[in-house]
N, C-alpha and C positions, 0 to 999 in steps of 0.2 A: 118450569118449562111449559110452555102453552104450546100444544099438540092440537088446535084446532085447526081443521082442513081451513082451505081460502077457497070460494067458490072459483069454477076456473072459468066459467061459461063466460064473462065480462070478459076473460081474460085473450080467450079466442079470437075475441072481435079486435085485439088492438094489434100493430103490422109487428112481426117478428124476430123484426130487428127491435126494439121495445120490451117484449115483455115473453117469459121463457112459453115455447111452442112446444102441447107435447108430442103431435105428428113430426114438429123437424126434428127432435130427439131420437124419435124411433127410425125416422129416416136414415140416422145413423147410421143402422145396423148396417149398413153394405159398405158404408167406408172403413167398415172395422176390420173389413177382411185384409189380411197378407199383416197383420199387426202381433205385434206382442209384445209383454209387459216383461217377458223375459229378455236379459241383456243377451246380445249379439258380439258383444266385446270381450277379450282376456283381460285380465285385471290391471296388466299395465297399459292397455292401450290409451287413448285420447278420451275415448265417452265414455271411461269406464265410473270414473265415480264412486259414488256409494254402490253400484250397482254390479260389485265388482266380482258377486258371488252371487246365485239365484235367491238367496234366501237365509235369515240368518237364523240359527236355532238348532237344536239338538234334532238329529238325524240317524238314521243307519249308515248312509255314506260320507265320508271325509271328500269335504272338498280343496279346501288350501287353508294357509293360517297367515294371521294379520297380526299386526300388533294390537298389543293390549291398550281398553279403554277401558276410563272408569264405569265398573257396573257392571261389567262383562261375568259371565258364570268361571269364576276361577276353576271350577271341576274341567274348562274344555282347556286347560293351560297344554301346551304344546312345550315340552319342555327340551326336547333337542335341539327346537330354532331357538330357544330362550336361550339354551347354553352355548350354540355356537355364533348367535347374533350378538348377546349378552347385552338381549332387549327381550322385553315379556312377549310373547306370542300367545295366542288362544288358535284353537283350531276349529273353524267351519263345517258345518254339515249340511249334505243338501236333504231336503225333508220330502218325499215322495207326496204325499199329501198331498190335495189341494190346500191353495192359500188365500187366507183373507186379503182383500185390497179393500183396503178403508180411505176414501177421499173423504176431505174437507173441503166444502166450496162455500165460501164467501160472498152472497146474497146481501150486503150490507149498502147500507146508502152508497158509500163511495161508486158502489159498482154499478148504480143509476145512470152510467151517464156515456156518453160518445160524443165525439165530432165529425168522426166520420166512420163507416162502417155499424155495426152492432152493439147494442149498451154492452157495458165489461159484463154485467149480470149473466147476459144472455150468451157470451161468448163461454163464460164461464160454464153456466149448465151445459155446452155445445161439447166442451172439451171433457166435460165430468161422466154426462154419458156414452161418447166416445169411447171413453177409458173400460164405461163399463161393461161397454157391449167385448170389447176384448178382452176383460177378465171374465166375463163367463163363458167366452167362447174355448177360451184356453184352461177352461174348467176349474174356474176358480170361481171363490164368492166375494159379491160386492157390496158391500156395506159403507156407512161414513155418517157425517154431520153436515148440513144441510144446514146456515146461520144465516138467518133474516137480521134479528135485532135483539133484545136482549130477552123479549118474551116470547121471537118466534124464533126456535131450533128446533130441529129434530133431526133425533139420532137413529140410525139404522143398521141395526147387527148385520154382519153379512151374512148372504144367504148367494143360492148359488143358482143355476139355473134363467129360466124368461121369467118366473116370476121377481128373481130377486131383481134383476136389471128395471123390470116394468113397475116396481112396487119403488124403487129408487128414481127412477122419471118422474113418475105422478109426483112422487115428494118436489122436486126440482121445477117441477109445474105447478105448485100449489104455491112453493117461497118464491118463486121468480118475478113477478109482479113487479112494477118500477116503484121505486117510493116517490112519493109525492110532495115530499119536503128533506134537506137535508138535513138532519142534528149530529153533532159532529158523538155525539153519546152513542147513536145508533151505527157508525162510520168503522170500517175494520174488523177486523177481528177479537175481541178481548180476551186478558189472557184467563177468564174462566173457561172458555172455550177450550183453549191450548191448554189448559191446563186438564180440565175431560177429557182432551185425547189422550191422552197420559195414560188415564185410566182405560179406556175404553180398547184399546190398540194391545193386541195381545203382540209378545215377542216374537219376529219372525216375520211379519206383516209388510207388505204392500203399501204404504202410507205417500197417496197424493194430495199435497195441499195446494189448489189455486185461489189465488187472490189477486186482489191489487199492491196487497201489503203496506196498506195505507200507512198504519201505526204499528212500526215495531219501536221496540223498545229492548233496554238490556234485563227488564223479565222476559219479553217475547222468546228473550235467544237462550236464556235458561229453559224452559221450557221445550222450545226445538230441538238441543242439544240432550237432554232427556231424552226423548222421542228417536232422536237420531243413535241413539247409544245402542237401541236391540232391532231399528227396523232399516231397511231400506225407505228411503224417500223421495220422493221427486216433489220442487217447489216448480210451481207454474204461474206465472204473473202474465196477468193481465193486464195493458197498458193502452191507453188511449194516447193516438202521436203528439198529442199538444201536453200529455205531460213529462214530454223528454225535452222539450223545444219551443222556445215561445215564436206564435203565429206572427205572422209580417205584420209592419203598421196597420194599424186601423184601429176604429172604433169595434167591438164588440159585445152582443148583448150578453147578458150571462142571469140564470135563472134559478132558484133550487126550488121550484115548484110550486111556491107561493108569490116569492116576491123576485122584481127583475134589478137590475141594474147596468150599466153603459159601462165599459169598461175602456180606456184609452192607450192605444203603447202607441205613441207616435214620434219616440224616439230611440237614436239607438241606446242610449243608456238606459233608458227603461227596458228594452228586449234583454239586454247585457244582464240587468239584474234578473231577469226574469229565470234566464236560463243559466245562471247561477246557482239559484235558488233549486231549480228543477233537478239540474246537474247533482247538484250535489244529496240532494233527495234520492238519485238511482241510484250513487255510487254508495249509499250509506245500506240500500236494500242489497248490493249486489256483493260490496262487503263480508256484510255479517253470514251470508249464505256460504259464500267463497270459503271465509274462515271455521264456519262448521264441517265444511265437506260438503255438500248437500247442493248437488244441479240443481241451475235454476234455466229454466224454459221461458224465455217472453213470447207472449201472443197476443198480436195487436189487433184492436177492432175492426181494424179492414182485413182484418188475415184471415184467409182462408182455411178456415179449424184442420180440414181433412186434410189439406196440404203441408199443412205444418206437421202435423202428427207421425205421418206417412214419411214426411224427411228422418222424424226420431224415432222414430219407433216401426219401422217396417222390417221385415223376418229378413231380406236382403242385407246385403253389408251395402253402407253408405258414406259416403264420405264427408253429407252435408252437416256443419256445424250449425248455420242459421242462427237462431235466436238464443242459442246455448251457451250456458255461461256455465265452466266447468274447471273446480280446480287454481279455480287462478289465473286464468285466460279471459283475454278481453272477447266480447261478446261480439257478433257482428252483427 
């Protein structure tokens, strides 16, 4: 792992929609207010989700019991629902504690890029420290991973407090930087990555991952489903509108930082394939999440981070679905 800071002074000078800002980060801090990482919903509602209970993990107080998954601590077996469902149950506990909230943000080529609005990079750190600022305001610690490319990660325990929020920035300020060529090596997440958090993620934890989720794969969802076995998690994608939809006729240039190329759709069978192609690239992202359990969040590069956030996550009951894909429900 190469832990070597990136000068950030170059970095200042370039507009903010490009390359991660750490004053608009910390500007954050006021959009964070009226938020919370805790669920607003009862377990059967609409947005309940994975997020069905505060927290998973051995406790003083009983909160509710679910059905059993594999990996689950058999000591919490709930054996009256077991005998009168005559399905395994485990029982819940909620943990007084504060709790770690470990994000993963995806810094990787893929995320260099926009059409319109904010590179996904920048929208990404936008929504990571967001997140962070209302886990520590909610007296929690924030920690996570931070993946540039395969020699730049860094990992950060959580800690709790302004330092941990401002020591988590700087990181996000240092990897945010645009890349200046795409290789499709450096592109996504790998599953050594996914596979660290594994490790790194204690049971019980807060686990937000945003990406573009350029490359899953069926280790990817091994991996997730791990993860999703002892934590709550929230998936956040990041999505530029021309990768849902191919753009009207025209000619267009198209760049990954060295070299350019012309690109032609000037018919409709070319769009048709296009957004075939594209189609069926979200329904395969939107899928596998669906199928795990596991909310997923779109936030588009023209979206307004603090707007979107504020629909999902504000302390009010709300009724907005938005970009939320939950369960099995088409997304709007």
């Amino acid at each position: 792992m190469n832990t070597d800071t990136i000068n950030t002074q170059s970095i200042m000078d370039i507009p903010a929609e490009i390359a991660v800002n750490r004053d608009d980060l910390i500007r954050l801090r006021d959009g964070a207010r009226g938020l919370t990482l805790k669920p607003r919903q009862s377990g059967g509602s609409t947005l309940s989700g994975q997020h069905q209970s505060r927290f998973r993990g051995r406790g003083m107080d009983y909160l509710e019991s679910r059905h059993y998954q594999p990996g689950d601590d058999v000591r919490n077996f709930d054996w009256r629902v077991t005998a009168r469902t005559n399905q395994p149950h485990i029982k819940l506990y909620v943990e007084e504690r504060e709790k770690p909230v470990v994000v993963l943000v995806d810094l990787s080529a893929s995320m260099s890029m926009a059409s319109q609005g904010a590179f996904k990079s920048v929208i990404a750190a936008r929504v990571a420290a967001m997140l962070g600022w209302v886990a520590v305001a909610q007296g929690d610690r924030i920690g996570g991973l931070v993946y540039r490319s395969p020699e730049q990660h860094l990992e950060l325990k959580p800690q709790g407090g302004r330092r941990g929020i401002l020591r988590f920035i700087d990181i996000l300020t240092q990897q945010g930087q645009p890349h200046t060529s795409f290789d499709t090596q450096h592109a996504g997440l790998p599953i050594g990555i996914l596979e660290r958090l594994t490790h790194m993620t204690r049971p019980g934890s807060q686990l937000i991952i945003i990406s573009d989720f350029y490359y899953l794969d069926a280790e990817s969802r091994e991996y997730l489903q791990k993860l999703q076995q002892h934590n709550n998690i929230l998936a956040i994608q990041v999505v530029d509108p021309l990768e849902l939809s191919a753009p009207p006729a025209g000619e267009y240039g198209i760049s990954d930082g060295s070299n350019s190329w012309r690109m032609n759709i000037n018919s409709l069978r070319q769009q048709q394939h296009l957004d075939k192609v594209l189609n069926n690239r979200q329904q395969q992202i939107e899928a596998l999440f669906t199928e795990l359990n596991i909310p997923l969040l779109k936030i588009f590069t023209d979206d307004d981070v603090n707007a979107v956030l504020h629909h999902y996550l504000t302390r009010k009951p709300a009724s907005y679905m938005g970009n939320l894909l939950m369960q099995g429900e088409a997304s709007v």
